[in-house]
N, C-alpha and C positions, 0 to 999 in steps of 0.2 A: 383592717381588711387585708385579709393574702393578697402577695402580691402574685400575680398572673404569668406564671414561672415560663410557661410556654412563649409570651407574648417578650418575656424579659430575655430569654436564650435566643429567640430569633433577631432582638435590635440590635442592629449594627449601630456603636455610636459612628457620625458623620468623621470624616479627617477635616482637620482647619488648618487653612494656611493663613498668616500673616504677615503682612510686610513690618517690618521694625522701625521707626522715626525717633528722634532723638524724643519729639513729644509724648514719644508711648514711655520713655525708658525714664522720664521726668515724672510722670502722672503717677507710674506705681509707686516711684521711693515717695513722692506726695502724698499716696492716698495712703500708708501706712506711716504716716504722720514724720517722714522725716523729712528737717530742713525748719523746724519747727524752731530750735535755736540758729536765729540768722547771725550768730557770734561764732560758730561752730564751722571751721573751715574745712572740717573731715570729711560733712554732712553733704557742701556745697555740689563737690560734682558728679552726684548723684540725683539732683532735683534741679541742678542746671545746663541747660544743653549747652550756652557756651563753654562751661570748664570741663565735658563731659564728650557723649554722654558715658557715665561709667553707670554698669548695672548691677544694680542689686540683686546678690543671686538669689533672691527670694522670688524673684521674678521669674525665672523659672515654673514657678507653679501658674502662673495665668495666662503664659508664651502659647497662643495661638489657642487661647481657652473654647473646648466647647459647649459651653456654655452650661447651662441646667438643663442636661439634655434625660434626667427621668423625669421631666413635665408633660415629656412627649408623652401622649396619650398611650402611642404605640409599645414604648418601656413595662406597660402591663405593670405600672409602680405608683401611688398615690403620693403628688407633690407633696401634699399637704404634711405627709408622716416624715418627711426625707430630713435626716441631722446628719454631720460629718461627724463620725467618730473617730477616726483616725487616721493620720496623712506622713507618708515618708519623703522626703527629696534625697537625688541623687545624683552627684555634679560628677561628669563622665566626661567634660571636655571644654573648651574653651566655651562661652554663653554669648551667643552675639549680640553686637551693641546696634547690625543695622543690618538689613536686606531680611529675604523670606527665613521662616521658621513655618513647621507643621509638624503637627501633632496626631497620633494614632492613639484611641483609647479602644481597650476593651474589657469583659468582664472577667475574670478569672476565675472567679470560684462565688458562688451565694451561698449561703447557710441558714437553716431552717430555725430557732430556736423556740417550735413548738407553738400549738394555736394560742392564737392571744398576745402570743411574745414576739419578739424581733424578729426581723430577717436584716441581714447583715449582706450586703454585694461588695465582694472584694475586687476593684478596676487598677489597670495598671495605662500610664499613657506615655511616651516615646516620645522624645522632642529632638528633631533634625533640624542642621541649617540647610541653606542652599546647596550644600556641594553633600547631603545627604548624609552629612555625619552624626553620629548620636552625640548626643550633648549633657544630655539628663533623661532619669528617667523618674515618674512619680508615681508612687502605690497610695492607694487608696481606701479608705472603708467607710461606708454608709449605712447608717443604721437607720433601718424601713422600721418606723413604730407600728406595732400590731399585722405587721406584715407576715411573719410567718405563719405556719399551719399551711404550708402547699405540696407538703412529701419530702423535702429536701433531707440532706444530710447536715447535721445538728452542727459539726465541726469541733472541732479539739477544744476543750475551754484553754485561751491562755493566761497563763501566769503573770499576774501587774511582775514590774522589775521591783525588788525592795528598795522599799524609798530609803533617800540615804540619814542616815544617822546624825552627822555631825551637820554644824552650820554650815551655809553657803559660803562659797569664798567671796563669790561677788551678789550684788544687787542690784540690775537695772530699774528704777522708774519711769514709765512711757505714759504719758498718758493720751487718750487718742481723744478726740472730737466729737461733739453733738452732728454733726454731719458727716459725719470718718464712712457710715456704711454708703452713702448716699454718692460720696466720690469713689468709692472702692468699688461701687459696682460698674462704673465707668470700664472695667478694665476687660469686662466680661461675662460676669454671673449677675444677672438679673432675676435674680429669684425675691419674687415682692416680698419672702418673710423679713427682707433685710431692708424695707423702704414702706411696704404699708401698713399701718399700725392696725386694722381691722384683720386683716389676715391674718399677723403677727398674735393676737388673742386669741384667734379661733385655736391655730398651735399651741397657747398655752402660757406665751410670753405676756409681758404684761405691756410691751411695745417692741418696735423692731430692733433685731438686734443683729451683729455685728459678724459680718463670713467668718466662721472656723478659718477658713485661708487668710485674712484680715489679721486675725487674732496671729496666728503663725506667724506673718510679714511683722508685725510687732516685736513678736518672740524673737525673731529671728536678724531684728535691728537691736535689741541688747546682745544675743551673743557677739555679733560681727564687733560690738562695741567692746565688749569684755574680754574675750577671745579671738580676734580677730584683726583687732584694731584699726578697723576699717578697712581693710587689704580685700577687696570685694574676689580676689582670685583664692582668699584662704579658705573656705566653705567648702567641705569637701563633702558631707553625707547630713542629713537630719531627718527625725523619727521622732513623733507624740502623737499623744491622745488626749480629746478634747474632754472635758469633763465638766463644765459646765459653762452657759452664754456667757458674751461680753454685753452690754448693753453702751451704744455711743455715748462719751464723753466720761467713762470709767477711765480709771488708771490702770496698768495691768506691769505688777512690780515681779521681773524674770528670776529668781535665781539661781547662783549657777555655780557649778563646783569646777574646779579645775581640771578632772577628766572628762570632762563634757556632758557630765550628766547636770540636768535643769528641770525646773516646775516655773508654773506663774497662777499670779492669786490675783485677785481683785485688792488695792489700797483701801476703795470705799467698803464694803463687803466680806472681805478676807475671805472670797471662797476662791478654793482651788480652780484654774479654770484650764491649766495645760499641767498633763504631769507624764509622766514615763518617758520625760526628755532624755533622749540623748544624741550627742553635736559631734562630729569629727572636724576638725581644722587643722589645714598642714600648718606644721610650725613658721615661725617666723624667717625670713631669710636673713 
């Protein structure tokens, strides 16, 4: 069904403010499965608030999340067709470990690709501390199934990156949990594809599976691992595209070349599920 292009130009997404506790800054490196090896002292003060808390800059993406807000009726957009297709992060300044954070989203550009075919909403969101500094900012792409055909403009097809040639330098193994979506939605997106398995069919899955943002905070605990070396202030930029679900309690094996570019595949599966990765990381000190 089109999506209701008039009804979509006029929603305003809501601003969120959030207060930070060390409990929030625990829950997400938890629900992205880290802290999993309790021998791992790197892991620790990130899912402990006494050695802590230190923040995972993945966390950034769900910092005063507004939640699943095209379920709004008013969004003129059918929950049901809604998949994340593509998500950048971009670290602009210190990420607070504690007090308010709020967030500004809105749409930036939608594109038509024709009746039958997608529509695509490109949203950008803004993340301040308290004293109103930017901090990060996150680009977004959603892809509306059968949404298009409302008049729009088609948009530029773009170019995948060529994938790269040679082997990986590194290979991280994650593997995440039979309940991973179930505590991940704790953080803020309550979207039932990722907790009821009757909904989850009607969409097409064969049960519920796992936030695209989920899948990302995975991704994005092997690079810090490989690249990064746990230095939570090294994360300076990241950029991919989703390309097929996670289903809970998959592995999802990252790899990664030394200029920053990465893919991730399923272990069980071997399907591709993140690919036209690419990472910046300031160098080591």
């Amino acid at each position: 069904m089109p999506i209701d292009i008039d009804k979509l130009r006029a929603f305003q997404v809501p601003a969120v403010r959030q207060v930070l506790r060390p409990n929030d800054i625990a829950l997400y490196a938890l629900s992205i499965g880290m802290g999993r090896d309790p021998l791992d002292m790197r892991q620790l003060p990130y899912v402990d608030p006494l050695r802590g808390p230190v923040v995972m800059p993945a966390m950034a993406l769900v910092m005063a999340h507004p939640g699943f807000w095209l379920a709004n009726p008013a969004s003129g957009v059918d929950p049901k067709a809604v998949l994340h297709a593509a998500q950048g992060l971009e670290i602009l300044g210190p990420i607070p470990a504690s007090g308010e954070v709020e967030s500004r989203t809105r749409v930036t550009e939608i594109l038509d690709k024709g009746e039958g075919r997608p529509a695509l909403i490109l949203s950008e969101t803004e993340l301040r501390d308290g004293a109103g500094t930017l901090f990060a900012r996150l680009a977004r792409t959603t892809f509306i199934r059968g949404g298009g055909g409302f008049g729009g403009p088609p948009g530029a097809r773009s170019a995948p990156r060529e994938a790269p040639s040679s082997a990986p330098d590194m290979v991280v193994d994650l593997a995440t949990g039979a309940g991973q979506a179930l505590l991940y939605r704790l953080n803020g997106d309550l979207n039932p594809l990722h907790s009821d398995p009757e909904i989850a069919r009607k969409a097409g899955f064969e049960r519920p599976i796992l936030h695209g943002l989920c899948t990302m905070g995975v991704v994005t605990h092997a690079l810090l691992r490989a690249l990064g070396g746990y230095r939570a202030d090294s994360l300076r930029s990241l950029e991919l595209r989703f390309s097929n679900p996670v289903y809970p309690g998959e592995t999802i094996r990252t790899e990664i070349w030394k200029d920053g570019r990465f893919r991730a595949r399923l272990v069980e599966r071997d399907a591709v599920v993140v690919e036209d990765g690419r990472a910046v990381f300031s160098p080591a000190p």
